[in-house]
C-alpha positions as CSV (number, residue, x, y, z in Angstrom):
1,X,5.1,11.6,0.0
2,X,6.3,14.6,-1.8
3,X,4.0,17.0,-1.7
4,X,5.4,19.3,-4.9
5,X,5.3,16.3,-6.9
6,X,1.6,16.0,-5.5
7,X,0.8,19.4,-6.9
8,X,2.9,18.7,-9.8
9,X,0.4,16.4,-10.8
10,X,-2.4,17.9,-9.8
11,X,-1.3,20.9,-11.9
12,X,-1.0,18.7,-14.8
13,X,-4.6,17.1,-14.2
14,X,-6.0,20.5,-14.4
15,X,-4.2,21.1,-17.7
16,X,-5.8,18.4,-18.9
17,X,-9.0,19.0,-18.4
18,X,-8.5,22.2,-19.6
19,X,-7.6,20.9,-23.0
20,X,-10.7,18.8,-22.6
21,X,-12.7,21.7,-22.2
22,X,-11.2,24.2,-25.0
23,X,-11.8,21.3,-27.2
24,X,-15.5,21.0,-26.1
25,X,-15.6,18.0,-24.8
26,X,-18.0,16.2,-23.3
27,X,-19.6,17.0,-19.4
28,X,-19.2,13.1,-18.9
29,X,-15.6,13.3,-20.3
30,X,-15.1,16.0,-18.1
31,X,-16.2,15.5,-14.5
32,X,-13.9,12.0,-13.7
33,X,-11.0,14.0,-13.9
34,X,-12.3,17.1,-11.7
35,X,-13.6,14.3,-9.3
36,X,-9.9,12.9,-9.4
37,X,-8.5,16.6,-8.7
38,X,-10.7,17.3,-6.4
39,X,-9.7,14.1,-4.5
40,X,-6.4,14.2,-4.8
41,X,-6.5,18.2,-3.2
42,X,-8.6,16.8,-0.4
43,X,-5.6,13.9,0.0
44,X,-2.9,16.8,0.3
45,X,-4.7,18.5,2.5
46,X,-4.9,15.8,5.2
47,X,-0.9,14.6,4.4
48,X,-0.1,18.6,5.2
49,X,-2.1,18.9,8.1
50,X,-1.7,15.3,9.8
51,X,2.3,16.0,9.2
52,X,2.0,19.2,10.6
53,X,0.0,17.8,13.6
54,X,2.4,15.2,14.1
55,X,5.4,17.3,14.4
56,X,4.0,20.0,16.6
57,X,2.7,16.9,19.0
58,X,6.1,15.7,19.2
59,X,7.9,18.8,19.9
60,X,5.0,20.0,22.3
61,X,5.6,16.2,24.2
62,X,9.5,16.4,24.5
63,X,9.0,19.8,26.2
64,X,6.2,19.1,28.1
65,X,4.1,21.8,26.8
66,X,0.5,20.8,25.6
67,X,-0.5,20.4,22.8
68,X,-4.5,21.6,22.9
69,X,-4.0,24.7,21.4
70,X,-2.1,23.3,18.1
71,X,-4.5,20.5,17.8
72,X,-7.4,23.1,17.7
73,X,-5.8,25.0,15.2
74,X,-5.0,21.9,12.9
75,X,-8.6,20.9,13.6
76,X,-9.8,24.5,11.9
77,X,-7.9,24.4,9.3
78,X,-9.5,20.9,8.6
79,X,-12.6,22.2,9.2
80,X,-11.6,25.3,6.8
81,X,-10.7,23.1,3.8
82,X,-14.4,21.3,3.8
């Protein structure tokens, strides 16, 4: 997954619904797109973080170092995004 082209589109949703909204349209017009922004944010989110978690548990395995601290910091920034 490419994460620009995730925001890329995200960035385009939220022009959209902000054409929706300058042209007064409707709440119930408006709220499935910001439901589908605001799960696609939540989806990038988790790609970033599992990625990142992924990486640092490889490196931290082929040196032998552990990993605890990293996971607990990807675990906040998890807990930061709710």
């Amino acid at each position: 997954m490419d994460e620009k082209n995730r925001l890329r589109d995200i960035a385009g949703q939220i022009s959209a619904v902000l054409s929706m909204m300058d042209q007064k349209r409707n709440c119930a017009d408006v709220i499935p797109p910001l439901a589908a922004i605001h799960s696609s944010v939540d989806y990038l989110i988790l790609h970033i973080v599992g990625a990142s978690m992924t990486q640092c548990i490889r490196t931290e395995l082929r040196t032998g170092d552990s990993a605890e601290d990293m996971i607990r910091e990807n675990i906040h920034i998890l807990m930061k995004s709710r």
